[in-house]
N, C-alpha and C positions, 0 to 999 in steps of 0.2 A: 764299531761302525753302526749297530744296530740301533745303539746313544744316540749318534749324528741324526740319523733317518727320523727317531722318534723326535727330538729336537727337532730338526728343520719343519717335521709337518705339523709342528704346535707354533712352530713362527709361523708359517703360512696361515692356520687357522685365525692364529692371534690380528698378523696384517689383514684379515677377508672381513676381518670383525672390527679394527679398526676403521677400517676405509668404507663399511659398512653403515657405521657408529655415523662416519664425519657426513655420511650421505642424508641420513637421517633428522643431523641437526643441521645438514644444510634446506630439506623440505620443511622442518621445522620451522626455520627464520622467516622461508619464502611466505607459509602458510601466517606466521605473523604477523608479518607487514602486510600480506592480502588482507588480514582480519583490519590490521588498520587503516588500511585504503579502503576496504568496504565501511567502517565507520564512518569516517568523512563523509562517505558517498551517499551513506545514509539521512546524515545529517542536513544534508541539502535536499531531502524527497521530495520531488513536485510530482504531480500525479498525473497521469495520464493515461486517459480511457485505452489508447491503442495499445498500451504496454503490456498489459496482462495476457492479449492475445500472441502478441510476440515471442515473450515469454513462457506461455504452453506450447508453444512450436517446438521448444528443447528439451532436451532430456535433463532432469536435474541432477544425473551424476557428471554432467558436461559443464555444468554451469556452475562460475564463481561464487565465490560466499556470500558478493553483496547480488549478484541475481536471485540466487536462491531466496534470498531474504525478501529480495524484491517480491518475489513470484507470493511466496507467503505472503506479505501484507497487502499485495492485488487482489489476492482470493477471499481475505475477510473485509478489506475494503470497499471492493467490487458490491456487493448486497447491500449495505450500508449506502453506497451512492445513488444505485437504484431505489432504494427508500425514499433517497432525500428527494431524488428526482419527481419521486409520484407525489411526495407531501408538496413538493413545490407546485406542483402543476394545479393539488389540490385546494393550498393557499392563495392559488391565484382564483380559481374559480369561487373558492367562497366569498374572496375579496370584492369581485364581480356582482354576487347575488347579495352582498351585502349593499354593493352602490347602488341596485337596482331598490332592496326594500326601503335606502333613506330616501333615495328621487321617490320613490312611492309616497312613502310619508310624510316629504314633505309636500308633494302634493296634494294630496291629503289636506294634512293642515291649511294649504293654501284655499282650497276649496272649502273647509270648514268656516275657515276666518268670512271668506267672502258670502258663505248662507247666513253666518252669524249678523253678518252687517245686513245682508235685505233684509231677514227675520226683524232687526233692530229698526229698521227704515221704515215699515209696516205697521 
């Protein structure tokens, strides 16, 4: 009888461990296919300025694999776009003073050319 007892409570262990086991590689699979649904999701990134704030609103033990990811390439993205933001505004302005020095000069030239003819007229 003592047999049976030892027996039966290593079947029990055995099935807690099986059904354990199948639990495990059922988060496994789920976690798989999340990976490959977050690839996909990846692959299609458009960017958008309001998403990184939405994204720090959550906690990132909360958040799926392609948020997560998201979240990270917002935060090194995010500087980066601010960069380009200031160099653009800066390419416009030197665009600006650069259209200002040719109307200058060729001003300039215009007034040159026309002393050069009185001086010649003279």
């Amino acid at each position: 009888q003592e047999m049976n007892k030892i027996q039966s409570a290593i079947s029990d262990q055995l099935r807690e461990v099986t059904v354990r086991q199948q639990h495990l590689e059922d988060v496994n699979q789920k976690l798989r296919e999340k990976a490959d649904i977050a690839k996909l999701r990846l692959e299609s990134f458009k960017y958008d300025p309001t998403r990184l704030s939405e994204l720090r609103q959550g906690k990132p033990g909360d958040m799926s694999i392609f948020e997560f990811a998201e979240l990270i390439i917002y935060k090194h993205v995010q500087p980066e776009m601010e960069k380009n933001i200031s160099l653009q505004k800066n390419n416009v302005e030197l665009q600006n003073k650069l259209s200002d020095i040719i109307r200058d000069v060729t001003n300039l030239e215009v007034t040159l050319k026309n002393q050069k003819r009185e001086t010649e007229s003279l």
